[in-house]
PADO-190822 format. One line per field, with one value per residue (C-alpha): residue number from 1; residue in one letter; z, x negated, y. Coordinates in Angstrom, 2 decimals, padded with zeros to 5 digits. Layout:
% PADO-190822
resi: NUM ... .
resn: a ... .
up: Z ... .
east: X ... .
north: Y ... .
//
This chain:
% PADO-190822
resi: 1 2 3 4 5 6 7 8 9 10 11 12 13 14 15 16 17 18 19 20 21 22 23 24 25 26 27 28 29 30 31 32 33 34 35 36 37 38 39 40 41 42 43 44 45 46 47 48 49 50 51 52 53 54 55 56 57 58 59 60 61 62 63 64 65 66 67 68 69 70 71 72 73 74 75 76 77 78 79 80 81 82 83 84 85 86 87 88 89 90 91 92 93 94 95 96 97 98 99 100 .
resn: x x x x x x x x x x x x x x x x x x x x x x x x x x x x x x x x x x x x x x x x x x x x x x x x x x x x x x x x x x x x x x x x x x x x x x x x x x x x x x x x x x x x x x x x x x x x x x x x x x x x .
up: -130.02 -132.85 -134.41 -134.61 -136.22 -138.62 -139.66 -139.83 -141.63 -144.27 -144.48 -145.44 -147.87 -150.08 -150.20 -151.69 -154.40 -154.97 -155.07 -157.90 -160.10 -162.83 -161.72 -163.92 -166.34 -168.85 -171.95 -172.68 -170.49 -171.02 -174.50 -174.26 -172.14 -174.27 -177.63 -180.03 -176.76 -177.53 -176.44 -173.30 -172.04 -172.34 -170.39 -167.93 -167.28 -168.07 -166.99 -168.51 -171.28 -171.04 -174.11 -176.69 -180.45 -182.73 -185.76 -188.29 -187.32 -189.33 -186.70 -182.93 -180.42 -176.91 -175.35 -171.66 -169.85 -167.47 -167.57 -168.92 -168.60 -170.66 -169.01 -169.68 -169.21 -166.01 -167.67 -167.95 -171.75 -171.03 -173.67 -174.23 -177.52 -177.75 -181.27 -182.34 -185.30 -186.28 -186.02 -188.60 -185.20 -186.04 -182.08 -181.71 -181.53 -180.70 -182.99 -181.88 -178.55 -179.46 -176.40 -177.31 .
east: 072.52 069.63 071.15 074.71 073.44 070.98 074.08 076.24 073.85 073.11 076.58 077.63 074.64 076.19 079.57 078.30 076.00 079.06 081.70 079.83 079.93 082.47 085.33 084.33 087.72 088.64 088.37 092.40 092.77 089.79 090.21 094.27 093.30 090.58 092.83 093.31 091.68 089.23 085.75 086.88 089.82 087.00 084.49 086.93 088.38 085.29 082.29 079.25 078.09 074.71 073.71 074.96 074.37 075.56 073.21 076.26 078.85 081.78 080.94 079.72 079.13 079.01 077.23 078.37 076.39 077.94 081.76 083.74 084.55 086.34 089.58 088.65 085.06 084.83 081.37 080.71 079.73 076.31 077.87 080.57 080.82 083.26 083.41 085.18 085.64 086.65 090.28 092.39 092.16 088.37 088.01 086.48 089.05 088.58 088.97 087.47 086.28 083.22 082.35 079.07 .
north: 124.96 125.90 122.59 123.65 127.12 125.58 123.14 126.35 128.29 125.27 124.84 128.71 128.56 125.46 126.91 129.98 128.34 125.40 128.30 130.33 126.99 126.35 124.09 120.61 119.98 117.19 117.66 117.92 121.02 122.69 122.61 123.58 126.42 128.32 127.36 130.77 132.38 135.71 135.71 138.48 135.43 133.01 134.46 135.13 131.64 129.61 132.19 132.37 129.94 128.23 129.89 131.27 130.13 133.63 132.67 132.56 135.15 133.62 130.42 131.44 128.94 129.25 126.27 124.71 122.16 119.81 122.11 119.08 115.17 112.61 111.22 107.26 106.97 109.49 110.19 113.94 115.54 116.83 119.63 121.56 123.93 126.74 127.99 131.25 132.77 136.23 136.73 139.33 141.43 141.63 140.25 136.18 133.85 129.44 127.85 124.59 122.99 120.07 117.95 116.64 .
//
């Protein structure tokens, strides 16, 4: 029985860590999904960038690692770069999506 419950307990604990990951996406849909997004609908359907590169505000990037994949190769971009820009709303915008 301390088997079963150490199997159980090992079990619970990886579907906790794996459900507080971020879903991996190709590149097509993550990019089409974040497109003209604001930096409040980003966070929400991506989560939390990596880091977060704000040096030139006209051009802020939020860095993923691992989030995204390219269709033909199956290989997975070790990066992902969301860059916004200040829309006429005054709120960040995406403008681009750069799988590195």
């Amino acid at each position: 029985m301390k088997t079963s419950y150490a199997a159980l307990v090992a079990g619970m604990a990886a579907a906790l860590i794996l459900g507080a990951c971020s879903p991996m996406e190709n590149r097509d849909d993550f990019a089409m999904a974040l497109k003209n997004k604001t930096d409040t609908e980003v966070l929400k359907y991506a989560g939390k960038p990596t880091t977060i590169d704000n040096t030139n505000p006209e051009r802020v990037a939020w860095v993923y690692k691992s989030r995204t994949f390219d269709v033909e190769t199956r290989k997975t971009d070790p990066e992902t770069d969301v860059i916004f820009s200040s829309g006429s709303d005054g709120k960040l915008h995406v403008v681009d999506v750069v799988f590195k």
